[in-house]
C-alpha positions as CSV (number, residue, x, y, z in Angstrom):
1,X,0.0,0.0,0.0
2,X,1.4,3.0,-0.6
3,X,2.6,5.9,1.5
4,X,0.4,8.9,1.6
5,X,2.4,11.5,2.7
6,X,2.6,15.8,1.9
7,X,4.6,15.3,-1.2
8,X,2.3,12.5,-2.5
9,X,-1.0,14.8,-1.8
10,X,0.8,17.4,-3.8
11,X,1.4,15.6,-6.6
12,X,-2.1,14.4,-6.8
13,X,-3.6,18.1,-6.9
14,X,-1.5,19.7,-9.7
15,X,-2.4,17.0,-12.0
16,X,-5.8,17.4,-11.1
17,X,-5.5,21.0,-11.6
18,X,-3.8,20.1,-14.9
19,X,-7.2,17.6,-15.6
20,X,-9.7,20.8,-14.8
21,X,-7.6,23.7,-17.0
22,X,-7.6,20.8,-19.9
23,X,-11.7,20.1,-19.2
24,X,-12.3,23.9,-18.9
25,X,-10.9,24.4,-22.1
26,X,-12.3,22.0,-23.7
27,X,-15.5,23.0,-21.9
28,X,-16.7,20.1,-20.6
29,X,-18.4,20.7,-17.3
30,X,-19.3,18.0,-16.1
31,X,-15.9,16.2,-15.6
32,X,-14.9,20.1,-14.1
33,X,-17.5,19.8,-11.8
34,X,-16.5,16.2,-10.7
35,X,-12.9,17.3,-10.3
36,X,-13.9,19.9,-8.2
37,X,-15.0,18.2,-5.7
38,X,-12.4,15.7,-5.9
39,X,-9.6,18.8,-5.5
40,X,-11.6,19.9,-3.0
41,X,-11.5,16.8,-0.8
42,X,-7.2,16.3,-1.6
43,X,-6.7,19.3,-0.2
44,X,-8.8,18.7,3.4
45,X,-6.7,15.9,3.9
46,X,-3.7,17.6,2.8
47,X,-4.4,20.3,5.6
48,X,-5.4,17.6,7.9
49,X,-1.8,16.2,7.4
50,X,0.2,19.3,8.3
51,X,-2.1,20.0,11.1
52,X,-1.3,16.9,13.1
């Protein structure tokens, strides 16, 4: 299993940032919207991580 650590979050949210600037352009909302709330949740446990 793997490791999920600050640097592993991180890398997780740019590309999803990368996957919602390439589906905004595109203008497909729906996978925006999704991705969204997937960013959304990597970073609450991203700040959960450097809070404890």
């Amino acid at each position: 299993m793997k490791k999920i650590d600050k640097k592993h979050l991180g890398k997780k949210i740019n590309q999803l940032n990368k996957k919602i600037h390439r589906a905004e352009e595109q203008g497909d909302n729906n996978k925006v919207w999704w991705r969204k709330i997937k960013l959304g949740k990597l970073k609450d446990r991203l700040n959960k991580l450097l809070k404890s």
